[in-house]
N, C-alpha and C positions, 0 to 999 in steps of 0.2 A: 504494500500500500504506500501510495507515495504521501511524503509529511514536509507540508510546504512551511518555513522558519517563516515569522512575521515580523517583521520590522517596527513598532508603532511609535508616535511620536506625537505629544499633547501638552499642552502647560500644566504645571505641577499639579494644576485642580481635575485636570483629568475632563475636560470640556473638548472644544472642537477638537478633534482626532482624525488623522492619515493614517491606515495601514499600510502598510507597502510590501510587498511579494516578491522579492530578490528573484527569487528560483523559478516566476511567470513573470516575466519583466515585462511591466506595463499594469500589471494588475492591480487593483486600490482597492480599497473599501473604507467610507467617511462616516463619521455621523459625531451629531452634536454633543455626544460624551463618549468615554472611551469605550463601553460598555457598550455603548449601543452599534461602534463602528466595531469591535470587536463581533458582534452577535453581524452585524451583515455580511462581515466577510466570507464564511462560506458561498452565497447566494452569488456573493461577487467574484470567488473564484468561478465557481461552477460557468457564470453567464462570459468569462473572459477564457475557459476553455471552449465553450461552443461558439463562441467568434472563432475564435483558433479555428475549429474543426471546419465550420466554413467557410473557409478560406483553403485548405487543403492540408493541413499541419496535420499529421500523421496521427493526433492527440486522441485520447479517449475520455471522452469529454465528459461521460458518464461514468469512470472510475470512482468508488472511493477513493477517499483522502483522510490526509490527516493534518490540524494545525497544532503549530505551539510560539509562542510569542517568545524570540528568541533577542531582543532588546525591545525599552522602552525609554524613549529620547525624551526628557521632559526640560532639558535646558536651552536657552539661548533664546534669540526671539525672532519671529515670524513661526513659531513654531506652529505644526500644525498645519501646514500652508504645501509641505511637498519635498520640501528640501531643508533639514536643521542644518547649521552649519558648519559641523564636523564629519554631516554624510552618514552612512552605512559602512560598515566594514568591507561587504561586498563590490559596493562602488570603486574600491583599489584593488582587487584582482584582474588578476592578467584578461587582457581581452584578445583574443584570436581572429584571423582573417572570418573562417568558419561562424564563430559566433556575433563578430559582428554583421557581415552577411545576412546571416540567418534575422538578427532584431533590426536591419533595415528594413529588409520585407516585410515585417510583422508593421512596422512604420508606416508601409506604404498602404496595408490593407485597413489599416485604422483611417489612414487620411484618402482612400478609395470608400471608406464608406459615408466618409464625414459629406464628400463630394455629393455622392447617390441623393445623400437625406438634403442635401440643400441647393443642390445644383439649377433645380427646374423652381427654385422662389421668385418671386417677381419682386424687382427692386424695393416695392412700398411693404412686402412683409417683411424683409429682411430688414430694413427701417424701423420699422415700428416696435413701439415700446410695450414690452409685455404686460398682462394684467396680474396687478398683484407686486409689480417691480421688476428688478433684475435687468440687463443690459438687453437693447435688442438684438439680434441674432447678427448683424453685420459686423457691431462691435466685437462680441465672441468670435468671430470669427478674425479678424484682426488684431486680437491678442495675439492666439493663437497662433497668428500669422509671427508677431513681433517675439513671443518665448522662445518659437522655436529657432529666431535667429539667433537670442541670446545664446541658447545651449549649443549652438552649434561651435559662437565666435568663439565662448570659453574653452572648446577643448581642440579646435582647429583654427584658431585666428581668424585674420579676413579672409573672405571668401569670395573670389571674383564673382559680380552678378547679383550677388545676394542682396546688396543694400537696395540696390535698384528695382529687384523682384520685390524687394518690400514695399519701396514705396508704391510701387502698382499695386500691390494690395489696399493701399489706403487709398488711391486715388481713382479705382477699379469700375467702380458703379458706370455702367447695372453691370460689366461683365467681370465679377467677382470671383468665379468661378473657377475661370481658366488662368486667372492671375496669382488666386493660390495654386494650382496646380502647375505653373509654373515655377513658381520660387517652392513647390515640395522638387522639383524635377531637379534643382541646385541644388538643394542640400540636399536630397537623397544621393546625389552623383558623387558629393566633396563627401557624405560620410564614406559610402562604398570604397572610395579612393584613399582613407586615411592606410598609412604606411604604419609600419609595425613601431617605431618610436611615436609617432601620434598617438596611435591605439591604445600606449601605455606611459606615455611622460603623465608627470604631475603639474599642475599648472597653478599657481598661486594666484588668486583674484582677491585679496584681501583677507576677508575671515573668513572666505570657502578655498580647497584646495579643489581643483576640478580634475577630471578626468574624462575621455571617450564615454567609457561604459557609465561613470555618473550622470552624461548628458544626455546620452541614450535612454537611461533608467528615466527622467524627467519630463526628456520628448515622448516614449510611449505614455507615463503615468497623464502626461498634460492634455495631449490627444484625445487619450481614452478616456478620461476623466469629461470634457467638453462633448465627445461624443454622445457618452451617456445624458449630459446636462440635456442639449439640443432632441435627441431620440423624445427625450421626458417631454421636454415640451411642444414638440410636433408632432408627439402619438403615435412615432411610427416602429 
């Protein structure tokens, strides 16, 4: 039976909470106490192996499992958010040509589906301000667009293209679409391309030390994380 370690990380009261799933990278489970996001992560592995399985990943999506909470980060601030900032232990082991390969593609099926759910909106929903709050779906989407720059500069520097693919996502309306899928097409190309000292240098950003595999871990958790948000609210 496989027994996925959990990573968790919340302020000392134990309030908003991140799971994070090293060994299904990209995988979360949240909730407004730690208990509560501890009690959803099963549900959230399970729903992040049958994406897998969808997509072709040899997985068995309906396996039992098994969890155990193998750290709990409760210091530093923004905690809770995705990233403390001394990281995961796993975040600094070696990353291989093979492995990272393999979490591009998982990258790409995340933002293959992100496309699908929003592709065919007409500029005034993508606009418009949801009921109840929360940002309208263009601005998610332009996050989205700008994290995953970030995570990329941190662990590969500049990247030919990239600034400019961003700013066509901010300036994109109405064809939004193909302006994110163009700046995934840059950084999907420059991660694929990272050489064996990228893949594993350490990179000092202040009070994060970064890495490949930490920015990787971050790109699928931020993806998948917005994918779910947006699914929830367009029903689909």
């Amino acid at each position: 039976m496989t027994a996925y370690a959990l990573y968790v990380e919340s302020g000392p009261r134990r309030r908003k909470t991140m799971v994070h799933v090293p060994g299904l990278l990209g995988c979360i489970a949240q909730g407004p106490t730690t208990d509560e996001a501890l009690a959803a992560t099963p549900d959230a592995l399970r729903s992040f192996l049958r994406f897998l399985k969808r997509h072709g990943d040899p997985v068995d999506a309906e396996r039992p499992f098994t969890t155990k909470v193998a750290v709990h980060e409760m210091e530093g601030s923004w905690i809770g958010q995705g990233d403390p900032a001394a990281g995961f232990a796993p975040d600094f082991e070696l990353l291989g040509a093979a492995e990272l390969k393999r979490y591009v593609e998982r990258l790409g099926w995340i933002r293959e589906d992100l496309l699908c759910l929003v592709g065919d909106l007409p500029p005034k929903q993508l606009r418009a301000q949801p009921h109840g709050g929360g940002r309208p779906i263009q601005s998610i989407l332009e996050h989205i667009a700008e994290a995953q720059c970030v995570y990329l500069r941190y662990a590969a520097g500049t990247v030919e293209g990239l600034a400019e693919a961003a700013r066509a996502v901010r300036e994109a309306e109405p064809d939004l679409p193909s302006a994110l899928a163009r700046l995934w097409e840059i950084s999907g190309a420059r991660w694929v391309a990272m050489t064996a000292v990228e893949r594993n240098q350490h990179v000092d950003h202040g009070q994060r030390i970064w890495t490949a595999r930490r920015g990787l871990r971050r790109a699928l958790e931020h993806d998948w994380e917005h994918l779910q948000e947006l699914s929830r609210r367009l029903e689909r």
